[in-house]
N, C-alpha and C positions, 0 to 999 in steps of 0.2 A: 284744278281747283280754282281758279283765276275766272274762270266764265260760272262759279256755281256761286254767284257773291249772292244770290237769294237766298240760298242753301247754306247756314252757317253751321245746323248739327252736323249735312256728309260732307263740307270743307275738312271740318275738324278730325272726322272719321275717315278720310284719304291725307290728310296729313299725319297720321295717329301711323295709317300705313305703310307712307312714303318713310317715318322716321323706323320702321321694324323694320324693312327691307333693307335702307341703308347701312342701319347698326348691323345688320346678315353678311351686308356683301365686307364691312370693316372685320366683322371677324368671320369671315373666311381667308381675311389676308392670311389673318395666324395660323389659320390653321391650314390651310393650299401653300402657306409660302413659307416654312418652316425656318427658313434665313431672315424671313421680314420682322420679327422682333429684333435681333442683332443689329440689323440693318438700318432701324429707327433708332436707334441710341446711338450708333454709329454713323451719323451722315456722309462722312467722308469718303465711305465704304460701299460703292453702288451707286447706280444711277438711276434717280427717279425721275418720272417721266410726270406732268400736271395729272393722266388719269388716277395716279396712284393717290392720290391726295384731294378729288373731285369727291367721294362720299364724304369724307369728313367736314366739307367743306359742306356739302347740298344736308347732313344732318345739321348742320350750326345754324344756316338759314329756315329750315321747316322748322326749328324751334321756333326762330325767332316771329316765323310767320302764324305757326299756333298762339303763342302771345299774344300779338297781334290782333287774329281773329275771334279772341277772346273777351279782346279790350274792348271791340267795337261791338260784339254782342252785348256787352254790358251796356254802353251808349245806348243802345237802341232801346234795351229795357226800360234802363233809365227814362227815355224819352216816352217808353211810353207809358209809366208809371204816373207822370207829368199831365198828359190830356186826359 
C-alpha cells in the first residue's frame, strides 16, 4: 500500500484487508492453541517467541495507518475545495 499513495480509496481497501486477516490469524491463536488463553494471563508460564506477538502488533500499526490515510485525504479535499 506504500507505492499506491495516488490510490487512497484501494490504500484504504488493503488496509481494511490487512486488518481482517490479522484479527484471523489472532483468533486462530485461540482457537489452534487452546493453552494460549491461559498462557496470556499467565506470562510466567511458557515461552513466547516475538512471532507470537507480530499480529497484534502489525493490527495496532494498519490502524494507525488507516487514520492516517484518512487525515490526508481530507487535506487534499480540503485543498481542493480551496482553488
Amino acid at each position: 500500500t506504500i507505492f499506491l499513495y495516488n490510490n487512497r480509496l484501494k490504500q484504504l481497501m488493503y488496509c481494511n484487508l490487512l486488518t481482517v486477516l490479522t484479527l484471523i490469524i489472532i483468533g486462530t491463536y485461540f482457537i489452534a492453541i487452546p493453552a494460549a488463553k491461559s498462557m496470556m494471563l499467565k506470562p510466567d508460564e511458557g515461552n513466547y517467541e516475538i512471532g507470537y506477538y507480530l499480529p497484534i502488533l502489525a493490527s495496532i500499526l494498519t490502524l494507525a495507518v488507516r487514520y492516517y490515510i484518512r487525515k490526508d485525504d481530507e487535506l487534499v479535499k480540503d485543498s481542493n475545495r480551496m482553488r
